[in-house]
C-alpha positions in Angstrom: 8.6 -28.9 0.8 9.1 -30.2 4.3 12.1 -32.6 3.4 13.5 -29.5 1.6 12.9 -27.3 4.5 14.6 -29.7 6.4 17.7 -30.5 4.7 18.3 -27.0 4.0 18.5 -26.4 7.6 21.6 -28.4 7.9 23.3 -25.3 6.7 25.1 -23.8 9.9 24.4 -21.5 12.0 28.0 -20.1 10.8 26.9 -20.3 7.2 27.2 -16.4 5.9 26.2 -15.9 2.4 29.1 -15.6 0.0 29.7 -11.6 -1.6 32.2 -10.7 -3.6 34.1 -9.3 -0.7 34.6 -13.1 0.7 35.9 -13.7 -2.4 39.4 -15.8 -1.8 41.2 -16.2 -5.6 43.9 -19.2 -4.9 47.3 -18.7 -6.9 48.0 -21.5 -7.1 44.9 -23.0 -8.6 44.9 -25.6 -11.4 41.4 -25.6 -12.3 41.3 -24.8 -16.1 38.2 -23.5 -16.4 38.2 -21.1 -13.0 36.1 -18.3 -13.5 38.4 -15.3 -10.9 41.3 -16.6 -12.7 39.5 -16.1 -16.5 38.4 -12.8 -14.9 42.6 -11.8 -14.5 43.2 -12.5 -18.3 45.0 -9.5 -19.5 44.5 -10.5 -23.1 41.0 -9.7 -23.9 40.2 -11.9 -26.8 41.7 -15.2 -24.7 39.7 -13.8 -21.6 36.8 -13.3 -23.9 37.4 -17.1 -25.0 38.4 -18.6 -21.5 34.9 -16.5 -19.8 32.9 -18.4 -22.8 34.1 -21.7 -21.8 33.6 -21.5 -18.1 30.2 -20.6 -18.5 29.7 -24.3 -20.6 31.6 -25.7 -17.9 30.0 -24.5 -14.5 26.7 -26.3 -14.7 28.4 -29.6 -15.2 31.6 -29.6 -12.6 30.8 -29.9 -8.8 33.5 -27.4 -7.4 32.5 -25.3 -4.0 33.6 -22.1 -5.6 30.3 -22.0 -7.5 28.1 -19.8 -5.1 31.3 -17.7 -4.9 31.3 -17.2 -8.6 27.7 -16.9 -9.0 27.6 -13.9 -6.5 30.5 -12.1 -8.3 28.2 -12.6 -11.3 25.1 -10.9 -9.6 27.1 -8.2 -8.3 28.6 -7.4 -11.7 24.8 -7.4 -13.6 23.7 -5.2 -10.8 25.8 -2.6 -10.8 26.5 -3.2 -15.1 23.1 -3.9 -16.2 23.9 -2.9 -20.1 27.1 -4.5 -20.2 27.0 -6.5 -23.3 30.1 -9.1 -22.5 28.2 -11.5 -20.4 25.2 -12.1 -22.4 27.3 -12.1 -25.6 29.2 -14.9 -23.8 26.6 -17.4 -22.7 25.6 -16.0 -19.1 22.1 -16.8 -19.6 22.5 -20.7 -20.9 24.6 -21.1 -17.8 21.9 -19.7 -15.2 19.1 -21.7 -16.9 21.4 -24.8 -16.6 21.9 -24.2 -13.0 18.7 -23.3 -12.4 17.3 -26.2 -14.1 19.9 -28.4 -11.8 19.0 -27.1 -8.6 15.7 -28.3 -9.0 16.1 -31.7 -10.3 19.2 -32.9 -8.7 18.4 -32.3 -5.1 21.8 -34.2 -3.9 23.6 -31.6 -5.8 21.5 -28.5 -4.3 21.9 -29.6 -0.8 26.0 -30.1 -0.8 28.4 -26.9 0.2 26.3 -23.8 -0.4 24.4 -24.9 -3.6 21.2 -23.7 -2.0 22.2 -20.2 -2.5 22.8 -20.8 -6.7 19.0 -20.7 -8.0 18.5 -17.9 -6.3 21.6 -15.8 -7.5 20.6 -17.4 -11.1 17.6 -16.1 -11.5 18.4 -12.7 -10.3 21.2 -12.5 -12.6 18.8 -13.4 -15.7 16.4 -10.6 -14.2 19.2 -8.1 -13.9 20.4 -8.3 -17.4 17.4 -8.3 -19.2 15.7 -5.0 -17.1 16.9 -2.9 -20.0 17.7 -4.0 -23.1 15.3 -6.1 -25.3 18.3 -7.2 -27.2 19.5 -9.1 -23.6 15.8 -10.3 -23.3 16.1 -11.8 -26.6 19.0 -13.8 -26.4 17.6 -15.3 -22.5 14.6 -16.6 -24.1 16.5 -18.3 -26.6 19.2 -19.5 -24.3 16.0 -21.1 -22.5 15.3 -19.6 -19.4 11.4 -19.2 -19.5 11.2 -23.3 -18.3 12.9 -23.2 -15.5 11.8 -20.0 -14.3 8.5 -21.3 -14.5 9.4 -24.1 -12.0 10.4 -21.3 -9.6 7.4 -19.8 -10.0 5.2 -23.0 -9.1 7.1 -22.9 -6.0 9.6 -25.8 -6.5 12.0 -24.4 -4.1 10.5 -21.5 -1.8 9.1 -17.7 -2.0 12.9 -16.7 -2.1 13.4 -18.4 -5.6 9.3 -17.5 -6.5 10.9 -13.1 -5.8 13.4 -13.6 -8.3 11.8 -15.3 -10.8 9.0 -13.2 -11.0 11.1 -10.2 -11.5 12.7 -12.0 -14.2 9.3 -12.8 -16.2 8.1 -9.7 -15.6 10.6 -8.2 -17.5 10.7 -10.7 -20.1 7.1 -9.7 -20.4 7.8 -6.1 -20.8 8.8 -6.4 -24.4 6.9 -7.1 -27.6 9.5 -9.2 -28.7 9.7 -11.3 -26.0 6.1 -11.5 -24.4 5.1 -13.8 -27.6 7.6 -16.1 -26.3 5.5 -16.3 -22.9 2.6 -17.3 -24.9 2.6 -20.5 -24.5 3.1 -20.9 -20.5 0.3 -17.3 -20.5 -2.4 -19.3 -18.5 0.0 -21.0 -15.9 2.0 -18.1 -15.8 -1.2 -15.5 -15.2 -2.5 -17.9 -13.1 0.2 -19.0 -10.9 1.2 -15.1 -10.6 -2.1 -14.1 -9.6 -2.1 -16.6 -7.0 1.4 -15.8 -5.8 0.1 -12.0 -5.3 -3.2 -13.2 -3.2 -1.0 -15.3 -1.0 2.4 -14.0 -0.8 2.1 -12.1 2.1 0.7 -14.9 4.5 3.5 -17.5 3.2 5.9 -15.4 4.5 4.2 -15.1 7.3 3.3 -18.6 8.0 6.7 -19.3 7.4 8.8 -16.8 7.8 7.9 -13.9 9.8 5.6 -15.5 12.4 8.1 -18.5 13.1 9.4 -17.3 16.7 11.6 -19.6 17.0 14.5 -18.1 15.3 16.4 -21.6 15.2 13.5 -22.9 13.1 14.0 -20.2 9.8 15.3 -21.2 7.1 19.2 -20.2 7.7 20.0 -19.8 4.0 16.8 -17.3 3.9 17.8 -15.2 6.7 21.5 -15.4 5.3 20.5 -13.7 1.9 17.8 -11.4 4.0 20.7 -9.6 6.1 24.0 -10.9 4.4 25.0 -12.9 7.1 25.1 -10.2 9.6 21.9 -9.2 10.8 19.9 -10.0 13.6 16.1 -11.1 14.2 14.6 -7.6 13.7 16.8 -7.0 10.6 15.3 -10.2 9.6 12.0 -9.1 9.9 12.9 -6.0 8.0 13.9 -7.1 5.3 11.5 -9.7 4.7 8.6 -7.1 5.3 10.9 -5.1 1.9 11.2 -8.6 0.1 7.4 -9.4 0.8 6.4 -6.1 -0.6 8.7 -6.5 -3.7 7.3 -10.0 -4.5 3.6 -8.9 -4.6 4.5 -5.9 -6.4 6.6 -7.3 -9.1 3.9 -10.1 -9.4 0.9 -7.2 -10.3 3.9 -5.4 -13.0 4.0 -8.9 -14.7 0.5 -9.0 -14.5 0.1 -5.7 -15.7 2.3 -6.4 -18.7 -0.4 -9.0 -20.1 -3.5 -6.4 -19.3 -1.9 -3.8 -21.0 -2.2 -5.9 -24.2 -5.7 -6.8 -22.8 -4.2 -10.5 -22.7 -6.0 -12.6 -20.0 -8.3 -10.8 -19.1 -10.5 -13.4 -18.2 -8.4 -14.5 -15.4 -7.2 -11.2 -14.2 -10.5 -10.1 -13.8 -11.9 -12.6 -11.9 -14.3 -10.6 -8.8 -12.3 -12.2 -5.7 -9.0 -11.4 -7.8 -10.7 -7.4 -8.1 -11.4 -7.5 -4.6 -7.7 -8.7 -3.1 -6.3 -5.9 -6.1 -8.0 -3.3 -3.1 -5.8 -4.6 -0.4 -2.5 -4.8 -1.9 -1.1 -1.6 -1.1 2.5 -0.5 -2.0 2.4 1.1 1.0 5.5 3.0 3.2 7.4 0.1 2.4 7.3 -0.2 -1.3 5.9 3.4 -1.8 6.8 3.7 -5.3 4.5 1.5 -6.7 0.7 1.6 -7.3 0.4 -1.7 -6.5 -3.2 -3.1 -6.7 -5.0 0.0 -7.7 -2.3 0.7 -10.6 -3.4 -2.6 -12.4 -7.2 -1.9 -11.9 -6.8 1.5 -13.8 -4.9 -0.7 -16.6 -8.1 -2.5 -16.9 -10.4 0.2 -16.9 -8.9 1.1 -20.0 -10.3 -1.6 -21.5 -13.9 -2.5 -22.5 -14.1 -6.1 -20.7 -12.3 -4.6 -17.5 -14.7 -1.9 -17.3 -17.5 -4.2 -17.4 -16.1 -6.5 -14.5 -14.6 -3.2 -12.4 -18.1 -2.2 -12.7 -19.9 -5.1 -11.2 -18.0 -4.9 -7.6 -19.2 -2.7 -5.3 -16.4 -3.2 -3.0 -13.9 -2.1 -5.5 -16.1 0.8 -6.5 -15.9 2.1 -3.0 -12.0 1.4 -3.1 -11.6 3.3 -5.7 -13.8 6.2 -4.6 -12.2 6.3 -0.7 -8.7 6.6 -2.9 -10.4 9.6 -5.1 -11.0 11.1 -1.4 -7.6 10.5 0.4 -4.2 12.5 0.2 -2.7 9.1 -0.8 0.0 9.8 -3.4 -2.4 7.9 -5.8 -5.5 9.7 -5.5 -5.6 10.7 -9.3 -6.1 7.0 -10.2 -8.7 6.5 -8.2 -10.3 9.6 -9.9 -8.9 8.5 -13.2 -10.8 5.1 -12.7 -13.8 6.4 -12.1 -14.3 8.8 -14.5 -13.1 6.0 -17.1 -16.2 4.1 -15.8 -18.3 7.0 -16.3 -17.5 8.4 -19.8 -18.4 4.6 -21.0 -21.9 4.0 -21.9 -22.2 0.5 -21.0 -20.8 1.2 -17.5 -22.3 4.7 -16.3 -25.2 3.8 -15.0 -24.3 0.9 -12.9 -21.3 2.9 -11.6 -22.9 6.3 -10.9 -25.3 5.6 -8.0 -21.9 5.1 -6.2 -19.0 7.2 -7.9 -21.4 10.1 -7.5 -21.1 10.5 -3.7 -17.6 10.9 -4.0 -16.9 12.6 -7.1 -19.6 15.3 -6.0 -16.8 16.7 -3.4 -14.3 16.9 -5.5 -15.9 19.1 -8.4 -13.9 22.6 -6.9 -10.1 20.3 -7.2 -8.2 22.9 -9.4 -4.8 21.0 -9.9 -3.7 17.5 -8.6 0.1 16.9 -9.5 0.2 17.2 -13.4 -3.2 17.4 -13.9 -5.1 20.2 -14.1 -8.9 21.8 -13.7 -9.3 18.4 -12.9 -12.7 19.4 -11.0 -14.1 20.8 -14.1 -13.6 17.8 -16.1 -15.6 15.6 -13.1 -18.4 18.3 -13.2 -18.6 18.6 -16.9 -19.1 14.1 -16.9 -21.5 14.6 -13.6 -23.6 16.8 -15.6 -22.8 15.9 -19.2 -26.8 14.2 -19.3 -27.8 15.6 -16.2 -31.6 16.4 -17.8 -31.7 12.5 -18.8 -30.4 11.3 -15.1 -33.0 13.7 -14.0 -35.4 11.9 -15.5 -33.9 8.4 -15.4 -32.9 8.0 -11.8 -35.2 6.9 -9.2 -32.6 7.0 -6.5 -33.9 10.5 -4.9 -30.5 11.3 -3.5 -28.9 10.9 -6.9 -31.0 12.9 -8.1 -30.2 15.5 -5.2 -26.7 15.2 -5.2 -26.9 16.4 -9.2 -29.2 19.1 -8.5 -27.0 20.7 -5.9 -24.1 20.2 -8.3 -25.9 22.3 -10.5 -27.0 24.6 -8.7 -23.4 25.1 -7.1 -21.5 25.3 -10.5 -24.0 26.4 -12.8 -27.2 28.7 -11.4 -24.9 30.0 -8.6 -22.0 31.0 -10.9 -24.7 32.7 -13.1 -26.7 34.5 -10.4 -23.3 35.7 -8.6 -21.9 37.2 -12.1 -24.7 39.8 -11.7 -23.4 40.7 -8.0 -21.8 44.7 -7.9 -18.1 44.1 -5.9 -20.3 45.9 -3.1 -23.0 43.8 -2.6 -20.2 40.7 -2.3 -18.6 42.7 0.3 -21.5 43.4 2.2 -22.0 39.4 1.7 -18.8 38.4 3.3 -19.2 41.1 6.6 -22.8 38.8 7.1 -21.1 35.9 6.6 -18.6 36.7 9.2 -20.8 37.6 11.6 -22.9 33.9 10.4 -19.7 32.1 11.8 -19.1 34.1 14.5 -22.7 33.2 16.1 -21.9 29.6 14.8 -18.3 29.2 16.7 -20.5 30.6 19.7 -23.0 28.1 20.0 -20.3 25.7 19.6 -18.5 26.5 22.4 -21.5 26.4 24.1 -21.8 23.3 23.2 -25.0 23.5 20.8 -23.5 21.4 18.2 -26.6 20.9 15.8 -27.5 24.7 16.2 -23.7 25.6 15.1 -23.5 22.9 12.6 -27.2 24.8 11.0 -25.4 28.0 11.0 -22.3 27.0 9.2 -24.9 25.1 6.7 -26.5 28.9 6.6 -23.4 31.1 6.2 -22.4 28.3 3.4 -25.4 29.2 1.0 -25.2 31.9 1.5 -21.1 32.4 0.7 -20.1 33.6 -2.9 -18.6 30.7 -5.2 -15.3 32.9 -5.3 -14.6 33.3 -1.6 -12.8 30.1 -1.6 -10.7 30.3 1.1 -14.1 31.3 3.5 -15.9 28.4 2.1 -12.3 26.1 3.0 -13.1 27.3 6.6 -16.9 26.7 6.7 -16.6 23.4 5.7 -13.9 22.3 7.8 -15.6 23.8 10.9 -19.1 22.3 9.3 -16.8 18.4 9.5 -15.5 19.3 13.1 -19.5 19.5 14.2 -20.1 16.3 12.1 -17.5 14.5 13.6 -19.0 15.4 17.1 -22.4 14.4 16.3 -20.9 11.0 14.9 -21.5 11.2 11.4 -18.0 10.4 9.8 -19.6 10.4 6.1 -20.4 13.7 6.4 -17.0 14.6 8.0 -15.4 13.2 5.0 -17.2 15.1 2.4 -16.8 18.3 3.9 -13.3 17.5 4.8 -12.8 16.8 1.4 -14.5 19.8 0.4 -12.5 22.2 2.0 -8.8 20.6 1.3 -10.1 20.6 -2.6 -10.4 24.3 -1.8 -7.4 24.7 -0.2 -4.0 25.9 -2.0 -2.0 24.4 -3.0 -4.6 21.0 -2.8 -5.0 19.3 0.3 -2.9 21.2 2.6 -5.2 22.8 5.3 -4.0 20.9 8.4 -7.0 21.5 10.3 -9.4 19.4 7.6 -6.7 16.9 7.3 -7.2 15.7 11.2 -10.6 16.2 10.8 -11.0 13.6 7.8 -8.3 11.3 9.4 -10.5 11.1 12.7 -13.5 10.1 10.2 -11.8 7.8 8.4 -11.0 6.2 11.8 -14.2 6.1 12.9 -15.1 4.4 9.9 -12.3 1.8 10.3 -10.5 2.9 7.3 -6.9 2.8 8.5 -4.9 3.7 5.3 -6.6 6.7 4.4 -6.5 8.0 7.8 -3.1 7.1 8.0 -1.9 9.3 4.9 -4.3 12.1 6.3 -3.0 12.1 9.6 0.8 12.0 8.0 -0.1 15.1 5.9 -1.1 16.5 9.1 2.3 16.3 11.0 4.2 17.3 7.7 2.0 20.8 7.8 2.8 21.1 11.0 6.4 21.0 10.7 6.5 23.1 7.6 3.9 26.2 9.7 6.5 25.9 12.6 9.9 25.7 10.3 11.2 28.5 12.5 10.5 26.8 15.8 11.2 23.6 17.8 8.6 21.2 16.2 6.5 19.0 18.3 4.1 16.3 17.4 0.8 16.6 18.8 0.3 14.1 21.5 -2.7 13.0 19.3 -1.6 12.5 16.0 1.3 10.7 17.2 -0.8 8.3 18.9 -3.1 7.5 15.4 0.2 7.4 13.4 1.0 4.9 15.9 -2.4 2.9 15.7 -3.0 3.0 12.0 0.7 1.8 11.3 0.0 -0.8 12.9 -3.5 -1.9 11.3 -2.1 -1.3 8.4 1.2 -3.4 8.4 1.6 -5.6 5.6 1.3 -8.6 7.6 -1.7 -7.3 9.8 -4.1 -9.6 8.1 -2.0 -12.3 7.7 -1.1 -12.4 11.6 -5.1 -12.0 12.3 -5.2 -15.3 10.2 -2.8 -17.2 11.9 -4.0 -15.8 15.4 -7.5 -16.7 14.8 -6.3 -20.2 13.4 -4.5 -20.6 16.9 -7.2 -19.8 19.0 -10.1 -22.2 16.8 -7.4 -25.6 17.6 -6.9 -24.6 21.4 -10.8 -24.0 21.8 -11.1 -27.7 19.8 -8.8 -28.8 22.1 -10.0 -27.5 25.0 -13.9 -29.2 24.3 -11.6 -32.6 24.4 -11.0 -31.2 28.8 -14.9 -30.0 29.0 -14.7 -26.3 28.9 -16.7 -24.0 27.8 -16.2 -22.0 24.5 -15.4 -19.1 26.9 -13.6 -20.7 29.3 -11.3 -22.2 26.9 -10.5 -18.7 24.9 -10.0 -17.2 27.6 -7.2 -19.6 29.0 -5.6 -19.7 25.8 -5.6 -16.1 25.4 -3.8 -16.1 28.9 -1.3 -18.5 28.9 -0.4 -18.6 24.8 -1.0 -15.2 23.5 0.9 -13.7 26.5 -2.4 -11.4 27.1 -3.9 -10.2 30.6 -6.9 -9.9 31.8 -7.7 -6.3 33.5 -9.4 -6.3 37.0 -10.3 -3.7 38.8 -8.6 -2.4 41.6 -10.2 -2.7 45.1 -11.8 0.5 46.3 -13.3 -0.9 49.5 -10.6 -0.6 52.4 -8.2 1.5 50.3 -8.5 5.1 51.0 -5.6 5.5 48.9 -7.1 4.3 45.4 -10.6 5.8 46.4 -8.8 9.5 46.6 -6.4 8.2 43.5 -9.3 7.7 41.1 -11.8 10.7 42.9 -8.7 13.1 42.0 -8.3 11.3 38.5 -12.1 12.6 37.6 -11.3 15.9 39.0 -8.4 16.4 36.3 -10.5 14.9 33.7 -13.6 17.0 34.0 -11.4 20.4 34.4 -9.7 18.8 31.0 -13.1 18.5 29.7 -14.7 21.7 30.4 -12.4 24.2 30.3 -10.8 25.2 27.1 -6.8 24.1 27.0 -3.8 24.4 24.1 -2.8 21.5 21.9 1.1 21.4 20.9 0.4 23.2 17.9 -1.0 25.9 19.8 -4.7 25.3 18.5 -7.2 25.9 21.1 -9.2 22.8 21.9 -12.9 23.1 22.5 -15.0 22.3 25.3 -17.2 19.4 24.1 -16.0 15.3 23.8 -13.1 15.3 21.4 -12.8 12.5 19.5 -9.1 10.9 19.5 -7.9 13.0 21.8 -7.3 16.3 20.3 -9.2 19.1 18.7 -8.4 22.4 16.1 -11.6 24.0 15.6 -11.6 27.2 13.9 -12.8 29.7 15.9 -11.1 32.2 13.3 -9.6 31.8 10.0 
């Protein structure tokens, strides 16, 4: 790999990568078997012929036109996926070929602009067989499945491993083919698996985190940005690319657990666990990602089993089931999967039941509907037997109160005259009014008891009261530090809320939890539901992002960037050699991180300013408090025009509910 890496940066830094609009057709060209001159043809059979007999001939000749013609080819089977010509023709025989060339004949692959060929082949072979299976068909006989596989093992670089894999994945995707695959299935499932674990910090390590833009691959960078772009463009891009490689790598994946194929490797527990941190993300937000291929293998007996025997995926799954995240229905889905089997519920319930439990009052969620009363009829569906059965006490708690809530309170209520339920909601008003007054007076615990009061004693039906109780209920939590609680009463009231998961208020409060409890995606998606009900309340007006949201968007973009762990690895690897090295000069472990950190990471050290003999900075920071305690204790208005409340705010900004 280095004497590749090497020789392919020979290219020049003028090198651009060939398109179809730096196409140059010579008239006067006497090559017999030139592919822009076949393409000019008028007469289609001798076209049809001449376009046949090029494809025999390109693999063998040696002419620099070949990149050219190879990226007219991929532009053509992008934009004509289903055009039938090419593939009647011999387009795949001639990609494998070249394929199979660049990666034996190294001479060949470093001269002109040969580097660029695998890359356009493969892609080609993955754009033609996306849609038909009769295109699919004739690759695999044509032979493309063998040399594919060498790009996959990494023979040339994770450029090559993108392209192939989107090629297998769709030769995967049909019956008829995916036999064909059979015998590679443990290499490929393997190798795949792998390549989703660990694409992300190869690109890094050498890609991305290479500063030195002189050291990058040129050829990479060339088919990153066309040949135009700069270094951020760079990094753009190969962010998109990055994304694309581990997603296409769990479809292919996917392809063999649908048929529960390999599921011995797939379901491997450090495989499960990585599944939880490949996210699609905002940069390839179409696709489920990790959690779409663990809800493939609930659906199967053997994945339930291993799903079930991971606690960490379990949670996964059960902080998706409690998130705003576009996929929050598969975390559900996965859980109650787990549930309705026999063999699994008991494992899974001691855990799913915590986060299911808030969830019971969801009336739709995208296509799906009274989706709450099909997680409280599987909650309670042997609820005398877990009675019995469970020795966990708050298991057995949890259950009770969801029966009480959807079954003895629903059949005590029923009884209640229309005048007696008013008469309940004037006491519950008043309930929360003495509540919202002992919070501003800063009596947290009392309020958070009255809310807890006023919420027994609030009729089933009043949904949209109950939505405020809880929410206000969270905001105490979240001041008394208890984010778990936050989050299930958060959760509470946005299942209450209509349409689902819309009131802004519990939103901020549940992205602040999930903060606390260093979960930076589901905050993130909370805290972006936030701003997009704030802009839709204030269509009419000039919309401003609170000060404080902005801020956490800002903070858990950034922890959650797809490279975030793979920068902490290489970070952390830097700073073990320099404290190695610096035990070879007798420092300290201390002494020598901190030098490192200064002089390599580019990182300050923060020292206090001098107070003594600088009347200026003593009346700077006196006047600093000042402002700060008038901030603290007097109430203010946020940007959204929410009042703030007097007590510690955590991240900066408050929306308590003094009134619905």
């Amino acid at each position: 790999m280095d004497s590749l890496k090497k020789k392919k940066n020979t290219l020049t830094t003028s090198t651009t990568i060939p398109t179809s609009n730096t196409m140059h057709i010579d008239q006067t060209c006497t090559n017999s078997f030139c592919f822009f001159c076949t393409m000019k043809e008028p007469d289609s059979h001798q076209k049809r012929a001449r376009i046949a007999n090029c494809f025999k001939k390109i693999p063998l000749g040696d002419q620099q036109d070949h990149v050219l013609v190879l990226s007219g080819l991929w532009n053509i089977a992008m934009t004509h996926p289903d055009n039938p010509e090419f593939p009647s023709l011999g387009v795949f025989e001639c990609m494998a070929s070249l394929i199979d060339r660049g990666i034996n004949d190294r001479n060949w692959l470093y001269r002109d602009q040969n580097v660029y060929i695998p890359y356009y082949a493969a892609h080609i072979i993955g754009s033609y067989t996306m849609n038909k299976v009769e295109f699919a068909e004739k690759a695999v006989k044509a032979g493309v499945i063998p040399p594919l596989m060498e790009l996959l093992r990494g023979k040339m670089s994770w450029i090559e491993q993108r392209v192939a894999v989107r090629a297998l994945g769709h030769l995967a995707s049909y019956d008829a083919t995916l036999e064909a695959l059979a015998s590679y299935e443990h290499d490929l499932v393997s190798l795949t698996m792998k390549l989703a674990s660990t694409c992300l910090d190869v690109v890094y390590d050498n890609f991305i985190g290479v500063k030195d833009e002189r050291k990058r691959l040129k050829y990479q960078s060339n088919l990153l940005t066309k040949g135009v772009g700069g270094l951020e463009m760079e990094k753009c891009k190969a962010e998109e690319w990055s994304s694309q490689l581990q997603c296409w790598s769990l479809y292919l994946l996917n392809c063999f657990a649908y048929k529960e194929r390999s599921l011995n490797l797939i379901c491997r527990q450090d495989f499960l666990k990585d599944l939880c941190g490949m996210w699609g993300g905002l940069v390839n937000y179409t696709s489920p990602a990790g959690v779409g291929l663990i809800r493939i293998l609930c659906y199967s007996k053997y994945g339930r089993k291993m799903v079930s025997e991971s606690i960490e995926v379990l949670e996964n799954l059960g902080n998706l089931s409690r998130s705003s995240d576009d996929w929050q229905y598969i975390g559900i889905d996965c859980l109650l999967l787990l549930l309705k089997d026999p063999d699994t519920r008991y494992s899974v319930i001691e855990i799913a039941v915590f986060f299911l439990i808030d969830l019971v009052e969801l009336r739709d969620l995208g296509d799906r509907s009274n989706l709450g009363e099909a997680i409280t009829k599987q909650l309670l569906l042997f609820y005398k037997q877990n009675k019995l059965k469970y020795n966990n006490g708050k298991v057995r708690k949890a259950l009770e109160d969801l029966w009480n809530l959807k079954v003895e309170r629903r059949r005590k209520e029923r009884v209640l005259s229309e005048e007696i339920q008013e008469e309940r909601r004037v006491l519950i008003g008043l309930i929360k009014q003495q509540a919202n007054h002992m919070f501003w007076l800063g009596e947290i615990e009392e309020a958070l008891r009255k809310y807890s009061e006023a919420l027994a004693l609030c009729p089933v039906r009043f949904r949209k009261e109950r939505m405020v109780l809880y929410s206000n209920r969270a905001q105490c939590q979240l001041l008394l530090k208890d984010p778990d609680s936050a989050i299930s009463d958060s959760t509470r009231a946005l299942c209450l809320s209509t349409p689902v998961n819309s009131h802004c208020r519990s939103l901020w409060r549940r992205s602040q939890a999930y903060d606390m409890k260093g979960l930076a995606k589901e905050s993130l998606m909370d805290c972006i539901m936030f701003i997009n009900g704030c802009i839709k309340s204030e269509a009419t007006k000039r919309v401003k992002i609170p000060y404080y949201a902005a801020r956490m968007i800002s903070k858990q973009i950034e922890a959650t960037w797809l490279f975030s762990c793979a920068q902490s690895k290489m970070e952390s690897g830097g700073v073990k050699e320099a404290m190695q090295e610096s035990r070879g000069d007798h420092e300290s472990g201390n002494e020598g991180m901190m030098r490192y950190m200064m002089e390599n990471k580019g990182l300050s050290t923060i020292t206090e300013e001098p107070l003594i003999g600088n009347e200026w900075s003593r009346r700077k920071l006196e006047r600093a408090r000042r402002i700060s305690k008038r901030a603290v204790m007097a109430p203010s208005i946020n940007l959204l025009g929410l009042p703030h409340h007097r007590a510690e705010i955590p991240c900066g900004g408050s929306d308590f509910d003094g009134k619905c």
